[in-house]
mmCIF entry with sequence, helices, sheets and N, C-alpha, C, O atoms, coordinates in Angstrom:
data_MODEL
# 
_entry.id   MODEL 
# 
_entity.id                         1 
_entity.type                       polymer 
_entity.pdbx_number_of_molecules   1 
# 
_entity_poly.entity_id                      1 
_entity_poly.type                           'polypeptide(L)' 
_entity_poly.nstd_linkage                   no 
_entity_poly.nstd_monomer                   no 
_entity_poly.pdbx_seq_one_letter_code       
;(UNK)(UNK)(UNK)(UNK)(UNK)(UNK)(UNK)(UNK)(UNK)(UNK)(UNK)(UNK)(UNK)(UNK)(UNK)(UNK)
(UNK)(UNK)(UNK)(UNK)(UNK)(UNK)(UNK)
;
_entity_poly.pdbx_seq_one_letter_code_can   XXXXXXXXXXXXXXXXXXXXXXX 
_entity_poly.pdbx_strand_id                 A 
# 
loop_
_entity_poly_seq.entity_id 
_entity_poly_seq.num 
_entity_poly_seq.mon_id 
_entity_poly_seq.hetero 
1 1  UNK n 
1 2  UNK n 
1 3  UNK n 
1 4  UNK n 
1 5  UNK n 
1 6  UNK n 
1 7  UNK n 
1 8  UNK n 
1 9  UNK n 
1 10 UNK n 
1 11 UNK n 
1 12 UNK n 
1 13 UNK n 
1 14 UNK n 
1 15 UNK n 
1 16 UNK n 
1 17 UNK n 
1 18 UNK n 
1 19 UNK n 
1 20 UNK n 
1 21 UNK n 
1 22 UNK n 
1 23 UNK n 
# 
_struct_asym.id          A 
_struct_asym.entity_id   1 
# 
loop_
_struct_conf.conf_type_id 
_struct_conf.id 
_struct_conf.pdbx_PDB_helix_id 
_struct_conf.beg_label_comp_id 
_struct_conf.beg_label_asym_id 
_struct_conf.beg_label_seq_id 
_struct_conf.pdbx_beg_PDB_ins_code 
_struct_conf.end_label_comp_id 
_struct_conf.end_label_asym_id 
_struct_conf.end_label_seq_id 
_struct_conf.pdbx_end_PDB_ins_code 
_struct_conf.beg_auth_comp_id 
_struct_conf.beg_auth_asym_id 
_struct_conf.beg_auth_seq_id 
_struct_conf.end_auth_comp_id 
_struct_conf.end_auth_asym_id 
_struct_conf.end_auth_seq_id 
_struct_conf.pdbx_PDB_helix_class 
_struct_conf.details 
_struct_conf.pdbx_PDB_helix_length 
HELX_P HELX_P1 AA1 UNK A 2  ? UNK A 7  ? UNK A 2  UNK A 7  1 ? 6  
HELX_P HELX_P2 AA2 UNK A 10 ? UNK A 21 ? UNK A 10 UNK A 21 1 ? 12 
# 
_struct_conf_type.id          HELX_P 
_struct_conf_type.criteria    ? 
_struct_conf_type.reference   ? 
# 
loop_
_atom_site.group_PDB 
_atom_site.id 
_atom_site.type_symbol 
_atom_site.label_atom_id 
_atom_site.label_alt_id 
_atom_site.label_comp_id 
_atom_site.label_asym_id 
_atom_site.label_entity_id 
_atom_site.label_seq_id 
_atom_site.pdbx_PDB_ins_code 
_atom_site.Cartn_x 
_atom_site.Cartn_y 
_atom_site.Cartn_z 
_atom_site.occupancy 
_atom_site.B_iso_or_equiv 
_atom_site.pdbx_formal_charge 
_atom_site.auth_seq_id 
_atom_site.auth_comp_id 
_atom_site.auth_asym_id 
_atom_site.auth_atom_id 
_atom_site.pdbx_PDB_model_num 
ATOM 1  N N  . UNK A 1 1  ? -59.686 -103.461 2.925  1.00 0.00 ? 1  UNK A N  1 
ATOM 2  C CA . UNK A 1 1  ? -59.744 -103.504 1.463  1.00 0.00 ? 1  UNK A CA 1 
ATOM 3  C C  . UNK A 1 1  ? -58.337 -103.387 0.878  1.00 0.00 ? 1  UNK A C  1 
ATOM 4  O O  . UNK A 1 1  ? -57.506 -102.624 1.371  1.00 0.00 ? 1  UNK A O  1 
ATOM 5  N N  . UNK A 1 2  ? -58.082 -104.170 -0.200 1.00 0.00 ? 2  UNK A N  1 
ATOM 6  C CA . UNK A 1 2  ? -56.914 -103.635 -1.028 1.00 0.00 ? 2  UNK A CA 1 
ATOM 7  C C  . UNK A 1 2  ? -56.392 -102.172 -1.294 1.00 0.00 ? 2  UNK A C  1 
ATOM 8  O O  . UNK A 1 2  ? -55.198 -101.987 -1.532 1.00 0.00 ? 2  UNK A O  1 
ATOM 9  N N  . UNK A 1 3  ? -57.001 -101.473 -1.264 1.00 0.00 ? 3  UNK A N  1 
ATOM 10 C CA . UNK A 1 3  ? -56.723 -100.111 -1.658 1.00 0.00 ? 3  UNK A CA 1 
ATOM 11 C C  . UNK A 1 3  ? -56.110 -99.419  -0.085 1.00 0.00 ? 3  UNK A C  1 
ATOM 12 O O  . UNK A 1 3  ? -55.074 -98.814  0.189  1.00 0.00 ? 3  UNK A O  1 
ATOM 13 N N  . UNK A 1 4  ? -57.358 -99.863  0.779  1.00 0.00 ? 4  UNK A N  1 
ATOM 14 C CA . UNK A 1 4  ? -56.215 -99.706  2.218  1.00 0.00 ? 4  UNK A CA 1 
ATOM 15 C C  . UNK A 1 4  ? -55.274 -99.995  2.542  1.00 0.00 ? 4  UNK A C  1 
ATOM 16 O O  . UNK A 1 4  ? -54.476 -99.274  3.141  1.00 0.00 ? 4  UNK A O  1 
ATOM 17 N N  . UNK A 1 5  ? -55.074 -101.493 2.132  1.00 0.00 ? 5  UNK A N  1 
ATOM 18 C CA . UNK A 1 5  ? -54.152 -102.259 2.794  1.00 0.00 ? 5  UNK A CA 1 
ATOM 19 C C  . UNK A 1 5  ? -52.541 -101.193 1.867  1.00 0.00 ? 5  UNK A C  1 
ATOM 20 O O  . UNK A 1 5  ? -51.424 -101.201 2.385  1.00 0.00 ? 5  UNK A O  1 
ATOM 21 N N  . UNK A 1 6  ? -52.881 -100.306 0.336  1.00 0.00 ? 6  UNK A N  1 
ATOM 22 C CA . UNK A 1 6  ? -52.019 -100.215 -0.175 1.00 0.00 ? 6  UNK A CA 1 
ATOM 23 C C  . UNK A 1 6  ? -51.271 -98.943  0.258  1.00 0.00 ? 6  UNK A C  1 
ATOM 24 O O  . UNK A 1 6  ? -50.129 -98.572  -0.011 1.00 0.00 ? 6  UNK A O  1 
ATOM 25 N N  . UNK A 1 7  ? -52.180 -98.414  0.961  1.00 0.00 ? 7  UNK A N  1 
ATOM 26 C CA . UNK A 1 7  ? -51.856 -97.205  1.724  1.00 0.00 ? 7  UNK A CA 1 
ATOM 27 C C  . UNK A 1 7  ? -51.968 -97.090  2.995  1.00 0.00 ? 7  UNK A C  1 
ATOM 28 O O  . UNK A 1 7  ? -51.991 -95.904  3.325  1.00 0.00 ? 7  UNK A O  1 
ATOM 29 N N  . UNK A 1 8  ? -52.039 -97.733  3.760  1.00 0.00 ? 8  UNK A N  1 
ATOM 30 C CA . UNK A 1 8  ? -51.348 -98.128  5.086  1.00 0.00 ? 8  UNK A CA 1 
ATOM 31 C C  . UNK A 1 8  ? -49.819 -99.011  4.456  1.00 0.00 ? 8  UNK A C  1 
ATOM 32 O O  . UNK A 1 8  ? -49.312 -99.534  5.448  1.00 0.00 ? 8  UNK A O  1 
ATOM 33 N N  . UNK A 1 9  ? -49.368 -99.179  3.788  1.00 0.00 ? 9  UNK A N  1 
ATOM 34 C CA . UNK A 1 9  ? -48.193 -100.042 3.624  1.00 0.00 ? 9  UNK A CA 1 
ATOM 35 C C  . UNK A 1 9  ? -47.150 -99.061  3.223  1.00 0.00 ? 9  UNK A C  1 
ATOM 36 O O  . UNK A 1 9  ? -46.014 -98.919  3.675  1.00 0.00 ? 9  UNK A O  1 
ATOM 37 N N  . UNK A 1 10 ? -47.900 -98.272  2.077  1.00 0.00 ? 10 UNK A N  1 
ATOM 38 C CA . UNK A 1 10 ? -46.967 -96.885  1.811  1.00 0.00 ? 10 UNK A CA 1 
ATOM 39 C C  . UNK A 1 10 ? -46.482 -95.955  3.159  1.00 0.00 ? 10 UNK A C  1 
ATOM 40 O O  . UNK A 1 10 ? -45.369 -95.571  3.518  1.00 0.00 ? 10 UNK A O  1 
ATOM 41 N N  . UNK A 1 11 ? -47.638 -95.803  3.644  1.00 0.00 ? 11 UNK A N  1 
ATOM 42 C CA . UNK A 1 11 ? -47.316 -94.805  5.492  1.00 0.00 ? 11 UNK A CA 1 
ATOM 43 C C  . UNK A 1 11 ? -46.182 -95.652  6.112  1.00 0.00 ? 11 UNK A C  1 
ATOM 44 O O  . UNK A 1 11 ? -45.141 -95.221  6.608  1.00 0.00 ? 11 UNK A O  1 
ATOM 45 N N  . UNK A 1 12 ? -46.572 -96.914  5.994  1.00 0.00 ? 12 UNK A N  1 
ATOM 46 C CA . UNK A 1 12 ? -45.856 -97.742  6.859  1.00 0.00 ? 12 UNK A CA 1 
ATOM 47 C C  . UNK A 1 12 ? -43.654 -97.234  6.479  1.00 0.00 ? 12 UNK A C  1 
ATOM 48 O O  . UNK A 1 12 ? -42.764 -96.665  7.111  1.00 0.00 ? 12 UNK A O  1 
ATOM 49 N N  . UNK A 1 13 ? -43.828 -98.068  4.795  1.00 0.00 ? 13 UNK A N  1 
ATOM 50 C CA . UNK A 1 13 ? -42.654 -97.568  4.319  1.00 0.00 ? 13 UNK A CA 1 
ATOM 51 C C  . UNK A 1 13 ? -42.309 -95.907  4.736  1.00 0.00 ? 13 UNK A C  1 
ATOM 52 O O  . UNK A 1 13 ? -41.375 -95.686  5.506  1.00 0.00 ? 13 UNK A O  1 
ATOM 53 N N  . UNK A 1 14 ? -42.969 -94.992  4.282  1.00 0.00 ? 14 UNK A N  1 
ATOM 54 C CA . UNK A 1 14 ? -42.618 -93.287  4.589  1.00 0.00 ? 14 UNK A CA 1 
ATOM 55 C C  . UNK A 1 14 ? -41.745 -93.113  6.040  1.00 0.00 ? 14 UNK A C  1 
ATOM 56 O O  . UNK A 1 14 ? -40.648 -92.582  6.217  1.00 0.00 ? 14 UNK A O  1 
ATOM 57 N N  . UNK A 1 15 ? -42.788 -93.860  7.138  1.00 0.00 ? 15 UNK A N  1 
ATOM 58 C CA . UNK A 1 15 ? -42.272 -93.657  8.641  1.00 0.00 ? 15 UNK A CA 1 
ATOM 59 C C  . UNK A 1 15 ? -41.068 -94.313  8.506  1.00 0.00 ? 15 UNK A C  1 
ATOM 60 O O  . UNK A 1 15 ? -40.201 -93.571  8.967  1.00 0.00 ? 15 UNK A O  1 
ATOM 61 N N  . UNK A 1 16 ? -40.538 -95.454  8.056  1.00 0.00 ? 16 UNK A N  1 
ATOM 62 C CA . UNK A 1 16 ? -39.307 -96.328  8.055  1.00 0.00 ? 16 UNK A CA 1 
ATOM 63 C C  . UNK A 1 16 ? -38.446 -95.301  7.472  1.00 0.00 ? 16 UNK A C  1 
ATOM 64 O O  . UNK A 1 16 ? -37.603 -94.833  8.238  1.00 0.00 ? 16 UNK A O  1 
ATOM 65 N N  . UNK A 1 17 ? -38.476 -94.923  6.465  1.00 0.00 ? 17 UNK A N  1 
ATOM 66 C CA . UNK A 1 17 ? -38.045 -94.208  5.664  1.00 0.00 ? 17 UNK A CA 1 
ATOM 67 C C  . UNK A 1 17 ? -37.404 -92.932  6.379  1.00 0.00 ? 17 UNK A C  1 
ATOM 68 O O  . UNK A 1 17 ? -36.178 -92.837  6.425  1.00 0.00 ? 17 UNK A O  1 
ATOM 69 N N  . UNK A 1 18 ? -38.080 -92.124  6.838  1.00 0.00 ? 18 UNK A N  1 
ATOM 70 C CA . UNK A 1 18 ? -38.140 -91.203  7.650  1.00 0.00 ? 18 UNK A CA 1 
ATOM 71 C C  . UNK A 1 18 ? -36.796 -91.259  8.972  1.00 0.00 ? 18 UNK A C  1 
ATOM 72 O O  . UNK A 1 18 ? -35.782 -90.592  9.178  1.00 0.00 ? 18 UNK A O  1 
ATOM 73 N N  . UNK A 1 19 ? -37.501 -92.500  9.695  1.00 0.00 ? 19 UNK A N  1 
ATOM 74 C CA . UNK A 1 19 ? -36.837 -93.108  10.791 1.00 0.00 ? 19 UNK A CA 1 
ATOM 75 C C  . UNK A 1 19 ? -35.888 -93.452  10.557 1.00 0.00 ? 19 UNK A C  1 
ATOM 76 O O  . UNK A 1 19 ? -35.173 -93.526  11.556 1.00 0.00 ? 19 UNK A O  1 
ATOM 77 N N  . UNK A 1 20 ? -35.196 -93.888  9.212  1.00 0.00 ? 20 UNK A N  1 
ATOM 78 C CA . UNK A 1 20 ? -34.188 -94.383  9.187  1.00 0.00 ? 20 UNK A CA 1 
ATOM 79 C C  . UNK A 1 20 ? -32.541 -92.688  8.580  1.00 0.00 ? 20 UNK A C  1 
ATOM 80 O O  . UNK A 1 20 ? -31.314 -92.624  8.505  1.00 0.00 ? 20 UNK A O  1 
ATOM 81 N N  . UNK A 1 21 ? -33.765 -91.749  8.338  1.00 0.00 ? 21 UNK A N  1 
ATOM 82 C CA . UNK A 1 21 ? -33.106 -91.110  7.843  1.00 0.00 ? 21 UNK A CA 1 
ATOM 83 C C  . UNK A 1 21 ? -32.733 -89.713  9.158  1.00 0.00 ? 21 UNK A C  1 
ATOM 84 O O  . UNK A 1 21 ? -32.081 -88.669  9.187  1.00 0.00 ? 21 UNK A O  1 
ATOM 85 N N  . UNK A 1 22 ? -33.360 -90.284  9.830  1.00 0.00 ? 22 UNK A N  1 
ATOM 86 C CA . UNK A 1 22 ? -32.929 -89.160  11.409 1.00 0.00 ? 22 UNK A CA 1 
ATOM 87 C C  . UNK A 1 22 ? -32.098 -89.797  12.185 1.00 0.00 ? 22 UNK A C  1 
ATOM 88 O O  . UNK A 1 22 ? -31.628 -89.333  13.224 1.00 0.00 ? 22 UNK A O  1 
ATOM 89 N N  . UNK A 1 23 ? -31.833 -91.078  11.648 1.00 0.00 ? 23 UNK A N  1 
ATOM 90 C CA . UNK A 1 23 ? -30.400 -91.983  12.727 1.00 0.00 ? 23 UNK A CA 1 
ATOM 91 C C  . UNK A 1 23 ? -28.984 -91.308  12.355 1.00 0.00 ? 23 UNK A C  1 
ATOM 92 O O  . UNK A 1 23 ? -27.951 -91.702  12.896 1.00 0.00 ? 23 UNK A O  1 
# 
């Protein structure tokens, strides 16, 4: 569903986010 797809995309960004900020 849209509403999933919009928050699996947010998690998605957070982990990047995250990951990019422990390099």
């Amino acid at each position: 569903s849209k509403v999933f797809d919009e928050a699996e995309n947010r998690m998605h960004t957070i982990k990047a986010v995250m990951y990019a900020t422990l390099q």
